[in-house]
N, C-alpha and C positions, 0 to 999 in steps of 0.2 A: 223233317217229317211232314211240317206243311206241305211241301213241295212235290213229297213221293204222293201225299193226299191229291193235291189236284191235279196229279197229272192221272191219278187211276181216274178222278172223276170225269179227266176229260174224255180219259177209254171210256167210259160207260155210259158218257153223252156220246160219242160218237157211234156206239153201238146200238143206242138207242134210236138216233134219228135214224139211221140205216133200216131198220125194222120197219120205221113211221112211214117213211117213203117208199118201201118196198111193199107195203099195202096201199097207201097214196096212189100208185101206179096201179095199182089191180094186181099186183104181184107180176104179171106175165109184163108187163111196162115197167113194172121199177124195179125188179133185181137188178138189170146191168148200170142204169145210170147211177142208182142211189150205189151201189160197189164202185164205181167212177166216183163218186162225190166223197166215198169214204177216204180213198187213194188221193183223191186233191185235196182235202184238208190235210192227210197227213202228209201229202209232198207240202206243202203251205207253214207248217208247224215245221218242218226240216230246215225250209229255206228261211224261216221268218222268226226261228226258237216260239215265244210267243203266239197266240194265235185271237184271232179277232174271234166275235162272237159265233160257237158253232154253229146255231142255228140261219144265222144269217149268210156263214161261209156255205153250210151245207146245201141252204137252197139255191143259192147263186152258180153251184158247179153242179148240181142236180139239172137244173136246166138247161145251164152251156154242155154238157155232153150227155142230155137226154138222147137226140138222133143220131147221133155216131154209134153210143154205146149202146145201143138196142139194134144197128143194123150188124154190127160186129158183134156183139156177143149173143144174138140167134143165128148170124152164120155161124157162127165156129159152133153152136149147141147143135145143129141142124149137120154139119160134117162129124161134131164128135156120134153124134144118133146114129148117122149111117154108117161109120168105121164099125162099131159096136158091134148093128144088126150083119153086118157082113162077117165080120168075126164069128159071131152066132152060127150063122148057115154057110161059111165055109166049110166044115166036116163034110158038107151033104153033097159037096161039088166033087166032079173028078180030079184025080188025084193030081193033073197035069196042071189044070186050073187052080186048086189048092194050093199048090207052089207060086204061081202068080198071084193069087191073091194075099196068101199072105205076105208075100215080100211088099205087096203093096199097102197093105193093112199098117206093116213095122214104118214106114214110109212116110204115111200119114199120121201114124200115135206121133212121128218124130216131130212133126212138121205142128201138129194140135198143142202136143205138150210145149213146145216156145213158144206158140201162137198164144196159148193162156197165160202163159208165164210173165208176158211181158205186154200182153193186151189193154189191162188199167193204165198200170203204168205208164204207158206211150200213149194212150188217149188225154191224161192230164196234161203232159210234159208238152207234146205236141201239139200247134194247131195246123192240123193239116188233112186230104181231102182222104177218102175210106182207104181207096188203093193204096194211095202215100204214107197212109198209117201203118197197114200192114206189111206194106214191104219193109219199112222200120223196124218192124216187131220182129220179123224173120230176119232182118239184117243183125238184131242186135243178139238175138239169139243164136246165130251160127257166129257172130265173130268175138263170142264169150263165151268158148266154152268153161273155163272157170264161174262166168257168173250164174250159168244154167246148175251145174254142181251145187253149188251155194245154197242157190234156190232151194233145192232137190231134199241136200240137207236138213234147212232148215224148216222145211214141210214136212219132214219125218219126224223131227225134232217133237217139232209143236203138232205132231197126227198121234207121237205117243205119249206126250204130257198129257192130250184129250184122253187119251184110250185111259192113262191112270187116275185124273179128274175129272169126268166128263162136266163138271159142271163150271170150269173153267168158259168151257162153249160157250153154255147161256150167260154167262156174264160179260163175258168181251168178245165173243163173237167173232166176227173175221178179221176187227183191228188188229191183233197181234200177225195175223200173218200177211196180209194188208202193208203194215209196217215193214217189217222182212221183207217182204218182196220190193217195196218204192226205195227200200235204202242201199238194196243191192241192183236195182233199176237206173237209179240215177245216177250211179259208178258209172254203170255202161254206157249211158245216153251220154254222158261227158265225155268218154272216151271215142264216142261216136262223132260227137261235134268237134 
């Protein structure tokens, strides 16, 4: 019972600093690192059961993937934008074009959705340069297609536990899927190296 205690306490410090940092940043600066920092304490807690002091872990990956995760996680917000608005005003195009674009649209959802799927994930695990990161992230996502299912799953899973508790959200926040996603990440990344 102790045991199932602190480990919720640890979800609720972790969800907490994620918030602290994510206004720390000014919000447009710290959602992608402080979500990087949440994914490296808990790849850290996987590799290490145990884990050293959150606060101390939190700021340390906070800043080691400050730049990476803010150039990668506003490019991919910046292409998911424009898939979106193009989706939007494709109806308006001719019908010929319409066919081009959305083959191109399904193309790029494919290409977004492994791109987020496996974007923390592979910024923790990896130290390596933007390009090199994401060809990672794409590699690891076409050569699992089992671990993208997974994913997929268990997004659905934890989209409709929210739908029936939504207050599950505000208590733990993205760790629960944060989690799910680094324990089905690092299968792959292993199977990578």
């Amino acid at each position: 019972m102790v045991k199932l205690t602190n480990w919720i306490f640890e979800i609720l410090s972790l969800h907490m600093f994620w918030l602290i940092y994510i206004f720390k940043g000014f919000i447009i600066l710290g959602i992608f690192p402080s979500t990087a920092a949440v994914f490296a304490v808990i790849r850290n807690w996987l590799l290490n059961g145990e884990s050293k002091s959150i606060p101390m872990l939190f700021k340390q990956y906070y800043k080691e993937n400050f730049k990476i995760s803010n150039i990668l996680g506003w490019f991919l917000t910046i292409l998911t934008f424009t898939v979106i608005v193009n989706f939007i005003y494709t109806p308006y195009y001719l019908e010929q074009i319409q066919i081009i674009m959305y083959t191109a649209i399904i193309l790029m959802s494919i290409l977004l959705f492994i791109s987020w799927g496996y974007l923390f994930p592979a910024i923790v695990h990896y130290r390596l340069a933007v390009y090199e990161l994401f060809l990672v992230v794409l590699k690891a996502g076409f050569s699992s297609l089992k671990g993208m299912v997974i994913q997929v799953i268990s997004v659905l899973i934890l989209f409709l536990l929210i739908l029936k508790l939504p207050g599950l959200l505000l208590v733990f926040g993205v760790v629960p899927l944060a989690f799910m996603q680094m324990v089905i990440s690092m299968k792959v990344f292993y199977e990578l190296d």
